[in-house]
N, CA, C and O of each residue as an XYZ file, in Angstrom:
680
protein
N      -2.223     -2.747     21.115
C      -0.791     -2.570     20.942
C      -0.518     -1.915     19.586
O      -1.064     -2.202     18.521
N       0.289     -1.115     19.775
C       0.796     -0.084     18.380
C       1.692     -1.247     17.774
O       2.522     -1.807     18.490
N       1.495     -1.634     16.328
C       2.703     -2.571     15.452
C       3.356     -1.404     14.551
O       4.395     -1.927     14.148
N       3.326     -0.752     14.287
C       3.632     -0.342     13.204
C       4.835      0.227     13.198
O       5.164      0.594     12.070
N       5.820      0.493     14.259
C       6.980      0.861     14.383
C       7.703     -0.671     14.343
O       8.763     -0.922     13.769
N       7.000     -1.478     14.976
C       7.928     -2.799     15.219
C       7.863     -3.731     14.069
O       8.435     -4.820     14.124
N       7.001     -3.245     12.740
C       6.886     -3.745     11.472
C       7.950     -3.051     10.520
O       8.667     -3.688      9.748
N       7.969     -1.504     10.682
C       8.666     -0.632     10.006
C      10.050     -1.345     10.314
O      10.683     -1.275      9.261
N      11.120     -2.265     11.659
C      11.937     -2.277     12.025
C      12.220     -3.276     11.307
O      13.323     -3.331     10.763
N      11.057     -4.522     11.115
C      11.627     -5.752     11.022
C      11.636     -5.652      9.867
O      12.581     -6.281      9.390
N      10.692     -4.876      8.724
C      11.188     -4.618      7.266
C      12.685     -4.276      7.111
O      13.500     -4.890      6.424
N      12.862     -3.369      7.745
C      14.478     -2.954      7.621
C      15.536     -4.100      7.661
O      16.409     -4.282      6.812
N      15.255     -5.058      9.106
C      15.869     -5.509      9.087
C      15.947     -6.645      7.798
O      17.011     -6.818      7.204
N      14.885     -7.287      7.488
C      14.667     -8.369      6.399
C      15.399     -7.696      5.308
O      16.465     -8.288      5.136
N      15.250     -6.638      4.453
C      15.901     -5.867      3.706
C      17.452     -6.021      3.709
O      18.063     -6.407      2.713
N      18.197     -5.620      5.169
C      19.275     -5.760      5.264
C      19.783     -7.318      5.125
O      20.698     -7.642      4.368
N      19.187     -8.078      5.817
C      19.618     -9.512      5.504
C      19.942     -9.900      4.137
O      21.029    -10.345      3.769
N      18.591     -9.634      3.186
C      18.553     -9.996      1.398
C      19.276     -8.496      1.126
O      18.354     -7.777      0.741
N      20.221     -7.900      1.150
C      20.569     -7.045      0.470
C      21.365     -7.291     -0.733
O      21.660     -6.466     -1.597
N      21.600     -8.228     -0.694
C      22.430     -8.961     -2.441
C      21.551    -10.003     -3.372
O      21.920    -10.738     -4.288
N      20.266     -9.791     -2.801
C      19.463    -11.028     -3.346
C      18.962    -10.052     -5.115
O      18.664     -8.876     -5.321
N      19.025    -10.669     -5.594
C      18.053    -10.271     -7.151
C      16.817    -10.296     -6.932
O      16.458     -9.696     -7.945
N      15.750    -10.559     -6.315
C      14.851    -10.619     -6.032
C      13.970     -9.391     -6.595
O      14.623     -8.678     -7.357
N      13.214     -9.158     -6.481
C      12.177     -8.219     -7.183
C      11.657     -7.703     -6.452
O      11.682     -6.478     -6.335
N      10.713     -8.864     -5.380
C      10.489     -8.071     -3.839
C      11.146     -8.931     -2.927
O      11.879     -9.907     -3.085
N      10.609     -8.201     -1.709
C      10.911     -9.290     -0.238
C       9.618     -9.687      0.306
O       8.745     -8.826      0.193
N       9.395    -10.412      0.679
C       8.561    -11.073      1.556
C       8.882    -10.958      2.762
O      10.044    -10.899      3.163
N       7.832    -10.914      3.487
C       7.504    -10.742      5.247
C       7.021    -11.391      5.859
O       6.660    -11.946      4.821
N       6.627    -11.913      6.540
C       5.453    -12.838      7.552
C       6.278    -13.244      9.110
O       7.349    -13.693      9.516
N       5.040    -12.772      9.585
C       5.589    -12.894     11.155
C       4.148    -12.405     12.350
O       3.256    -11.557     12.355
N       4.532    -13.319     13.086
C       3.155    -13.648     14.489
C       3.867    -12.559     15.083
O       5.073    -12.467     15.313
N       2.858    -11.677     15.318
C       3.189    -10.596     16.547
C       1.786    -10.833     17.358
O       0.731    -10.826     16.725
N       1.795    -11.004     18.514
C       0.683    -10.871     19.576
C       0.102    -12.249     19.084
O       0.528    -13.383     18.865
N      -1.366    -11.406     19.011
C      -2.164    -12.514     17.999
C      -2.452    -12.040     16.776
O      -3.615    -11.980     16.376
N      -1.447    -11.666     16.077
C      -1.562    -10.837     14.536
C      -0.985    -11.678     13.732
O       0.098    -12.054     14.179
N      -1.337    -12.239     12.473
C      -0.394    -12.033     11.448
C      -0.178    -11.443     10.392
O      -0.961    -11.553      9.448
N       1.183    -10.520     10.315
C       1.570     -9.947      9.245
C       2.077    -10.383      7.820
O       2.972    -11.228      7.810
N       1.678     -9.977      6.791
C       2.466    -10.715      5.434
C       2.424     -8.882      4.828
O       1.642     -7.940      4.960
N       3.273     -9.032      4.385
C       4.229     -8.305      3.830
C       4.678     -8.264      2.533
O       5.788     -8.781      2.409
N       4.077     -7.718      1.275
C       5.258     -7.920      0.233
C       5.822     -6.280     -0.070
O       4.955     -5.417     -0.213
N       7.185     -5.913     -0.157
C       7.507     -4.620     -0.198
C       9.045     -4.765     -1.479
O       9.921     -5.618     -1.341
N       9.029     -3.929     -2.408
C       9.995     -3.574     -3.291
C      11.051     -2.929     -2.600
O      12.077     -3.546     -2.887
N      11.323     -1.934     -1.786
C      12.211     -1.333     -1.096
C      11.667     -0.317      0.263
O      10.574      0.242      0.347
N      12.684     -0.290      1.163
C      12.393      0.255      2.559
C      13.750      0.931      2.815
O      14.837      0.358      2.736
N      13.490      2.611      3.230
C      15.136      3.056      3.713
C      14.474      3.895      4.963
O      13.573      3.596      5.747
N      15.183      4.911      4.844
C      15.183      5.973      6.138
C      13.632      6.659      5.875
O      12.871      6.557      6.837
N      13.158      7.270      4.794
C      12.250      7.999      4.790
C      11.327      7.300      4.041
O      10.317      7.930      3.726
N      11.441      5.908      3.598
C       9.587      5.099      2.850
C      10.024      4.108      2.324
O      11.176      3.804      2.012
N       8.829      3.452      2.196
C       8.413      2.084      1.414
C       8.133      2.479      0.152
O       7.875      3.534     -0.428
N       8.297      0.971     -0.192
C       7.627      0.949     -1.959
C       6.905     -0.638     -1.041
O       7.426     -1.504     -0.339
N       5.884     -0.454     -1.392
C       5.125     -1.318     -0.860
C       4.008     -1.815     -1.627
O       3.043     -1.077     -1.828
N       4.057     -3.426     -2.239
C       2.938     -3.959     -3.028
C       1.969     -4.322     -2.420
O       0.850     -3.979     -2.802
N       2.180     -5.259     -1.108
C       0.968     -5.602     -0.408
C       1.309     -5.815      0.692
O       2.366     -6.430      0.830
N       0.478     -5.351      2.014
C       0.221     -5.483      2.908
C      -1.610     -6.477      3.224
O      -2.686     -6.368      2.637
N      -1.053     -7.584      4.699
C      -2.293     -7.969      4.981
C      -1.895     -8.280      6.242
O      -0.739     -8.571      6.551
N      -3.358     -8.192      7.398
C      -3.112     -8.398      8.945
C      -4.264     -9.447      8.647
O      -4.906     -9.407      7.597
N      -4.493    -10.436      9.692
C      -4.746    -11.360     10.300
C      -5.050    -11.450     11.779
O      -4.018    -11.342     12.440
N      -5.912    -11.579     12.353
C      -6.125    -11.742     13.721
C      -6.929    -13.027     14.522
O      -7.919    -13.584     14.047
N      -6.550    -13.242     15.313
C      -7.223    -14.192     15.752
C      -7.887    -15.595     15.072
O      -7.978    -15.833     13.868
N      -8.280    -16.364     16.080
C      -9.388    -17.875     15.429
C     -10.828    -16.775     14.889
O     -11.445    -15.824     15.370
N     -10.861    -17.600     13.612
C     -11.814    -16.977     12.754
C     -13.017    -17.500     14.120
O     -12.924    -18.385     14.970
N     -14.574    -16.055     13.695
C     -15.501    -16.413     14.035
C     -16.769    -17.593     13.232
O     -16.711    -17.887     12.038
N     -17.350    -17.882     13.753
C     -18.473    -18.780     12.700
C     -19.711    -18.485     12.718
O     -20.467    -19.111     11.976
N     -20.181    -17.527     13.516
C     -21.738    -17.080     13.682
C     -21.508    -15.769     12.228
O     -20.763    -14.809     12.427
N     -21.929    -15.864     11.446
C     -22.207    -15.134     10.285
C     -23.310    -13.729     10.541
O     -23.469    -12.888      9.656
N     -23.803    -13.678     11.488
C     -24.121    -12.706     12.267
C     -23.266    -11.736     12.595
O     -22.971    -10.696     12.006
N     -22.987    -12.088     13.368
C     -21.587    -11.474     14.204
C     -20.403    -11.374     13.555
O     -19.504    -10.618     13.924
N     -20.336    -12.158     12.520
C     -19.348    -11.487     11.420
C     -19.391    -10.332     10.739
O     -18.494     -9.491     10.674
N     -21.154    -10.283      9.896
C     -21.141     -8.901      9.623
C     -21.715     -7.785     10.202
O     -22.103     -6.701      9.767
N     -21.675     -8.328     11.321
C     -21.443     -6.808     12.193
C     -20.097     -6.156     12.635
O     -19.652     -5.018     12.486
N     -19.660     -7.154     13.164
C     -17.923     -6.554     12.796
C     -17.438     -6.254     11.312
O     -16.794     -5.206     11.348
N     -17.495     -6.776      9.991
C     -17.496     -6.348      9.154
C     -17.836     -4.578      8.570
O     -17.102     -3.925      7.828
N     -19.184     -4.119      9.191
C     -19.828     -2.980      9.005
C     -19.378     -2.376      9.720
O     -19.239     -1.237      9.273
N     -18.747     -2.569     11.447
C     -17.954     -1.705     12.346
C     -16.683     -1.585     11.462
O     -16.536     -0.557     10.802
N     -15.913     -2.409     11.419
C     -14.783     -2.209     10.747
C     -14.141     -1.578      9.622
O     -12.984     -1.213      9.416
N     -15.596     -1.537      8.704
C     -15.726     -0.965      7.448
C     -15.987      0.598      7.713
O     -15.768      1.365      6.776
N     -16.462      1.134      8.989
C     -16.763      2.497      8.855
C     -15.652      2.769      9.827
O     -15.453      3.972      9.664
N     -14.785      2.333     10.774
C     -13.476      2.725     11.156
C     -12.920      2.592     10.641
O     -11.977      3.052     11.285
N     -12.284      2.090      9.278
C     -11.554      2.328      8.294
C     -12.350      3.725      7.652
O     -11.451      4.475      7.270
N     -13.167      4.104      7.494
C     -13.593      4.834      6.475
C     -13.291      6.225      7.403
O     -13.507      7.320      6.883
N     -12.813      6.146      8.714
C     -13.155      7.186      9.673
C     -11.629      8.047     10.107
O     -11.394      9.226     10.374
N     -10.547      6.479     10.000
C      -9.039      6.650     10.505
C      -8.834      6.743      9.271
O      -8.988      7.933      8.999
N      -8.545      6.107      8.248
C      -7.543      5.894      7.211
C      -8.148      7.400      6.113
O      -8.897      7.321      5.139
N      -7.536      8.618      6.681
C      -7.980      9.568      6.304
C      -6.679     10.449      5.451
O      -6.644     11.465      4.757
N      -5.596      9.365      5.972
C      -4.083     10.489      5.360
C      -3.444      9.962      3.739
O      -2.446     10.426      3.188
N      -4.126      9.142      3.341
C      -3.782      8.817      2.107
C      -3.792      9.656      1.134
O      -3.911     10.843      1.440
N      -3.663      9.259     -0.423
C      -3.882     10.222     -1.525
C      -5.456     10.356     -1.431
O      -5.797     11.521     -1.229
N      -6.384      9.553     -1.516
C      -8.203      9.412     -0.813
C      -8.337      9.027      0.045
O      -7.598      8.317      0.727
N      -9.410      9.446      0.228
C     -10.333      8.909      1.425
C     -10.991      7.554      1.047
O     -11.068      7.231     -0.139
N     -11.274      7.080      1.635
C     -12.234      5.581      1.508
C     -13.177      5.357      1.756
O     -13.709      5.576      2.844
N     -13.692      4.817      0.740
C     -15.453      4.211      0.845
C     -15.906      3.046      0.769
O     -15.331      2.218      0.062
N     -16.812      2.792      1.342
C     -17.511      1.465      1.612
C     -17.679      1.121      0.245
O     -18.667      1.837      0.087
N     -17.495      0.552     -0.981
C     -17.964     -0.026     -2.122
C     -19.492     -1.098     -2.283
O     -20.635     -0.980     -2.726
N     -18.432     -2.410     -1.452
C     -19.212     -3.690     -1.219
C     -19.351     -3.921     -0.031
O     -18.278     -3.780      0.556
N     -20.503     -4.334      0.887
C     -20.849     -5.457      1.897
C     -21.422     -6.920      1.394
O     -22.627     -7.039      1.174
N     -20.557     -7.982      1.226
C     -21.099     -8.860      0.594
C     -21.425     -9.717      1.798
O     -20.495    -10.443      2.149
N     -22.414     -9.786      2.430
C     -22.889    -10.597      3.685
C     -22.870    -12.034      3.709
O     -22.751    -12.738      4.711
N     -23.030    -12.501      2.213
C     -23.068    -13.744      1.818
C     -21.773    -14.587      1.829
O     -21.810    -15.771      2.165
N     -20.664    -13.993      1.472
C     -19.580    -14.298      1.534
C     -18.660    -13.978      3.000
O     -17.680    -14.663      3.294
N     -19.070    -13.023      3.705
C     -18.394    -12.484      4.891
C     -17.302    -11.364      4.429
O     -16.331    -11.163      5.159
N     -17.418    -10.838      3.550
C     -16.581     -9.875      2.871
C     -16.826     -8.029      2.558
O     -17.709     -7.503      1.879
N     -15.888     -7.480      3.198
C     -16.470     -6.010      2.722
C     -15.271     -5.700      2.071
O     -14.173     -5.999      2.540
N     -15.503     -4.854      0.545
C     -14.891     -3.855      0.192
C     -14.733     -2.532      0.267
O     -15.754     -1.941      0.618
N     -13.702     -1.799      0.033
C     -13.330     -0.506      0.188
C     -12.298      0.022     -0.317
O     -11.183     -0.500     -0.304
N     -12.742      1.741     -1.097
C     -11.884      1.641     -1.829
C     -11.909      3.301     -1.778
O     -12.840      4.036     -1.446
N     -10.298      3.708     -2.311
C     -10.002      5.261     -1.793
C     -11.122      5.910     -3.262
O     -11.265      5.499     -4.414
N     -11.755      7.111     -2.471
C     -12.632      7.571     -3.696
C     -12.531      8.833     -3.198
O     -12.313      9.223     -2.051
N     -12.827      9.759     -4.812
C     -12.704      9.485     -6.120
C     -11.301      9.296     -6.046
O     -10.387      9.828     -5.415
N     -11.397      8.414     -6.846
C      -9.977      8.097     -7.738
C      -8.880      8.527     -8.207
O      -9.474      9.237     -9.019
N      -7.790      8.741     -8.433
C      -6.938      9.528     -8.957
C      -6.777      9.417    -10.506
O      -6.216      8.386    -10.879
N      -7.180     10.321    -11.499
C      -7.403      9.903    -12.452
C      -5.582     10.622    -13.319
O      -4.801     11.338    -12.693
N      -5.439     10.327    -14.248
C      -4.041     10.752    -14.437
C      -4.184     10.007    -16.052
O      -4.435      8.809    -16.184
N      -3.893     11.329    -17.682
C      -4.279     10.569    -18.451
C      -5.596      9.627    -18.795
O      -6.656     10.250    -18.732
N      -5.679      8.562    -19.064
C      -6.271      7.272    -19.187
C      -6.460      6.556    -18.131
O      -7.216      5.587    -18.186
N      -5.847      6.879    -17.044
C      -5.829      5.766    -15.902
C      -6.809      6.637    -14.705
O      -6.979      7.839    -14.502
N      -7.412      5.228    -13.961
C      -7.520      5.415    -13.104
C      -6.733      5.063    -11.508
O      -5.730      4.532    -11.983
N      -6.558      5.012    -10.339
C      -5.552      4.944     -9.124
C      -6.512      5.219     -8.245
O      -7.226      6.192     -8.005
N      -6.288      3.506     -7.564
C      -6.856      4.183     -5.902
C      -6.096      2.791     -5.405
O      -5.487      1.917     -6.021
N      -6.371      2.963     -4.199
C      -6.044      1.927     -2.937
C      -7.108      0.993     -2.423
O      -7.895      1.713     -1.808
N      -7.572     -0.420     -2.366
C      -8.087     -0.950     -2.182
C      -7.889     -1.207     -0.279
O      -7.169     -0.581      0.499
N      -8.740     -2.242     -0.038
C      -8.551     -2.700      1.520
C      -9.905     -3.344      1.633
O     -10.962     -2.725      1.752
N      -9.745     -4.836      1.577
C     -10.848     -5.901      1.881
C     -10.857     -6.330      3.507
O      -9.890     -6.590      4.223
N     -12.134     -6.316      3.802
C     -12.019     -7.310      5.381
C     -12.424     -8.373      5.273
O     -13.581     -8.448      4.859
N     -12.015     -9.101      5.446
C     -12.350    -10.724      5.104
C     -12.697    -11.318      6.613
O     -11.885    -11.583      7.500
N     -14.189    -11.454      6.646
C     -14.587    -12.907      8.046
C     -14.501    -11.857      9.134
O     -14.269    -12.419     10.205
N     -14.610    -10.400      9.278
C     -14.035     -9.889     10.629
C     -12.981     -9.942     11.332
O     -12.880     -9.485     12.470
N     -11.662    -10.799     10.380
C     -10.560    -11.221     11.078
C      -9.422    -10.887     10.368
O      -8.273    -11.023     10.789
N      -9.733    -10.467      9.334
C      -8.311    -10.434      7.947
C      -8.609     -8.599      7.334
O      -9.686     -8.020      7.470
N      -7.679     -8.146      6.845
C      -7.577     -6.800      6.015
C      -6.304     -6.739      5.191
O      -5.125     -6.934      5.484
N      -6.907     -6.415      4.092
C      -5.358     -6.916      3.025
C      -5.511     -5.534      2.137
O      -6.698     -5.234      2.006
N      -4.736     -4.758      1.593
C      -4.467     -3.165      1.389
C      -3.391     -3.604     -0.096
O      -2.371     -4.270     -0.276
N      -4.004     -3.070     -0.644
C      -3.130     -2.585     -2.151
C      -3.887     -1.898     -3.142
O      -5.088     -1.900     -3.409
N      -2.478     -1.060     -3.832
C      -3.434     -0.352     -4.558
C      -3.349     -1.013     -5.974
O      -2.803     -2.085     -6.232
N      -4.091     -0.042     -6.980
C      -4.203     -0.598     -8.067
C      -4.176      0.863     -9.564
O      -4.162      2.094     -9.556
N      -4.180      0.234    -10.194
C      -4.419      1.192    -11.545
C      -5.372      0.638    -12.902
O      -5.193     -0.408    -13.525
N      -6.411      1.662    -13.138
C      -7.081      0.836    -14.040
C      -7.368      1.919    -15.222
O      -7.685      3.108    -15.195
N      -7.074      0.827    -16.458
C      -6.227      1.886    -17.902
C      -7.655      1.582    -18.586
O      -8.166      0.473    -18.742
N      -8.204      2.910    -18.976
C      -9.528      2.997    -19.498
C      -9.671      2.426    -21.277
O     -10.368      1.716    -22.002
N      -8.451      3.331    -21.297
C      -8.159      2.130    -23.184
C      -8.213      1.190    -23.153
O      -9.012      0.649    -23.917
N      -7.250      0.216    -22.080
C      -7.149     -1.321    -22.289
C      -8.586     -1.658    -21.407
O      -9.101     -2.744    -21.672
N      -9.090     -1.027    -20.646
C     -10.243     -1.609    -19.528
C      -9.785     -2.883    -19.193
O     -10.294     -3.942    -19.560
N      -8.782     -2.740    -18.466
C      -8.221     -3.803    -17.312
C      -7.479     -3.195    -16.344
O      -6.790     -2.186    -16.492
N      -7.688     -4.049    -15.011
C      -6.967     -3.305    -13.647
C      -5.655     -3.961    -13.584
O      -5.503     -4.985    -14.249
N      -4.509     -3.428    -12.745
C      -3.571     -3.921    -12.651
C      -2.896     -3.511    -11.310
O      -2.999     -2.354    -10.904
N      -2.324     -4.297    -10.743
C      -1.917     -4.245     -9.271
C      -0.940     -3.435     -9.338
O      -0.398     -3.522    -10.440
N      -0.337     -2.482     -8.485
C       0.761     -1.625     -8.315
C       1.276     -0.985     -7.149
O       0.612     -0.767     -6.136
N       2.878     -0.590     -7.373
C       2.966     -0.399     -5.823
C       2.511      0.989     -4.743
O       1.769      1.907     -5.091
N       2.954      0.896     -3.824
C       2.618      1.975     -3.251
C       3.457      2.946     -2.636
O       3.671      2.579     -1.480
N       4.176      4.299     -2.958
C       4.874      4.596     -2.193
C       4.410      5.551     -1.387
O       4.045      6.644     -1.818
N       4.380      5.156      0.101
C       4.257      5.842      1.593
C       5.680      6.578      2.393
O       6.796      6.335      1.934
N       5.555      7.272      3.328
C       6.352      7.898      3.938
C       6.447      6.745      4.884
O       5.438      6.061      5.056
N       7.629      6.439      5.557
C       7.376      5.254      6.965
C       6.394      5.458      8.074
O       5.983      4.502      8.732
N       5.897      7.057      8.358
C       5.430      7.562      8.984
C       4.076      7.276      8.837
O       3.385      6.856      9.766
N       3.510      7.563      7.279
C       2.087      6.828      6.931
C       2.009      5.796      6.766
O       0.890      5.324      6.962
N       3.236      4.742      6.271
C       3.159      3.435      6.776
C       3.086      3.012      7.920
O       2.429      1.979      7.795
N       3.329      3.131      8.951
C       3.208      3.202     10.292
C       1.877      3.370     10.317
O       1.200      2.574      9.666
N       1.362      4.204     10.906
C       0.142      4.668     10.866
C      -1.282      3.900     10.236
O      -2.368      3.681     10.772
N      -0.839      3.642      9.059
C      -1.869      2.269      8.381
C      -1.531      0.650      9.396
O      -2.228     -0.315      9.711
N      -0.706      0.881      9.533
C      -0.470     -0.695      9.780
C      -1.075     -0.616     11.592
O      -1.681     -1.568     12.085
N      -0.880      0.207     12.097
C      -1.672      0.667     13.626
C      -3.472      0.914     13.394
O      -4.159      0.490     14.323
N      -3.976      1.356     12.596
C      -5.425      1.550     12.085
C      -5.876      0.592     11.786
O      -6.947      0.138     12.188
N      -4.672     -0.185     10.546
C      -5.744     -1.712     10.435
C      -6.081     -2.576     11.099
O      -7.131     -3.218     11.082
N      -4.488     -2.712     12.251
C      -4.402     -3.813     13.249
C      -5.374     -3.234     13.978
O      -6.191     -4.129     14.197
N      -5.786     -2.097     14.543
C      -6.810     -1.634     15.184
C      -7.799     -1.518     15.103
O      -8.493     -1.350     16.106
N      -8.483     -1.569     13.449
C      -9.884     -2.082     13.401
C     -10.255     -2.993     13.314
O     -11.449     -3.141     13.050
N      -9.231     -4.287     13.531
C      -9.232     -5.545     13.808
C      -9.580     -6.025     15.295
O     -10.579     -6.698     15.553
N      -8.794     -5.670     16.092
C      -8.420     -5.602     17.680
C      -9.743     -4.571     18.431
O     -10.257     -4.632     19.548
N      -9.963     -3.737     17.374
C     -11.392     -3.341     18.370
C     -12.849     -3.780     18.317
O     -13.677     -3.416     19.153
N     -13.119     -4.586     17.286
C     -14.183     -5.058     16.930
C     -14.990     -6.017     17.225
O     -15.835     -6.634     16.577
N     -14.363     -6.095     19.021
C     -14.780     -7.632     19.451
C     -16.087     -6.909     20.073
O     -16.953     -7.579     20.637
């Protein structure tokens, strides 16, 4: 099932609800199918997000650690295969087998000044994928979380790829 139009909607709508709130961001969370979405986003209109974090969720976790990281390594190279429209492309970083965890991260980097910029995206257990980007300031040598601004269209689109390298990996 495609989410990513019916995520793009319900942002809107959440938005419209808190539209007098002071808030900083909004928060999201919501069971679609067997998904869950969490959501944190700064602003959403007609043509994009400002978006801090996105994460999907699927299903009862597995327990054969086997079969975890093999879905892990499938999942990790269909991300590396779809998620092609960003500012980078993405690479496998980490397979941490021990933990059930793969990293990935948009490479090379966007370097700008002192800083470095890319987009992260962990799979956690074969069942979880959580997406944000980051910036890391070579003077101070520390990373720092930051937002993301997408077209709704490439938001869309991510949120259909991730849920989908989730949903195909059985």
């Amino acid at each position: 099932m495609k989410f990513g139009n019916i995520v793009v909607n319900k942002l809107k709508e959440e938005k419209n609800k808190l539209s007098e709130s002071k808030e900083k961001f909004i928060y999201f969370s919501q069971q679609m199918d067997d998904c869950q979405f969490q959501i944190k986003f700064k602003d959403i209109d007609k043509y994009g997000i400002v978006l801090d974090y996105f994460s999907i969720s699927r299903g009862i976790p597995v327990m054969d650690v086997e079969i975890i990281n093999k879905k892990l390594e499938f999942q990790a190279e269909k991300v590396q295969t779809t998620v092609t429209y960003l500012l980078e492309d993405f690479k496998l970083i980490e397979l941490d087998k021990m933990n059930k965890r793969a990293q990935l991260r948009s490479y090379p980097p966007h370097k700008k000044e002192d800083s470095k910029f890319y987009y992260e995206i962990v799979l956690d257990e074969g069942t979880k994928a959580h997406f944000q980007r980051y910036q890391y300031s070579m003077t101070h040598r520390r990373f720092e979380k930051i937002t993301s601004q997408m077209t709704l269209e490439t938001f869309e689109r991510l949120v259909d790829d991730l849920a989908g390298s989730l949903c195909t990996a059985d």
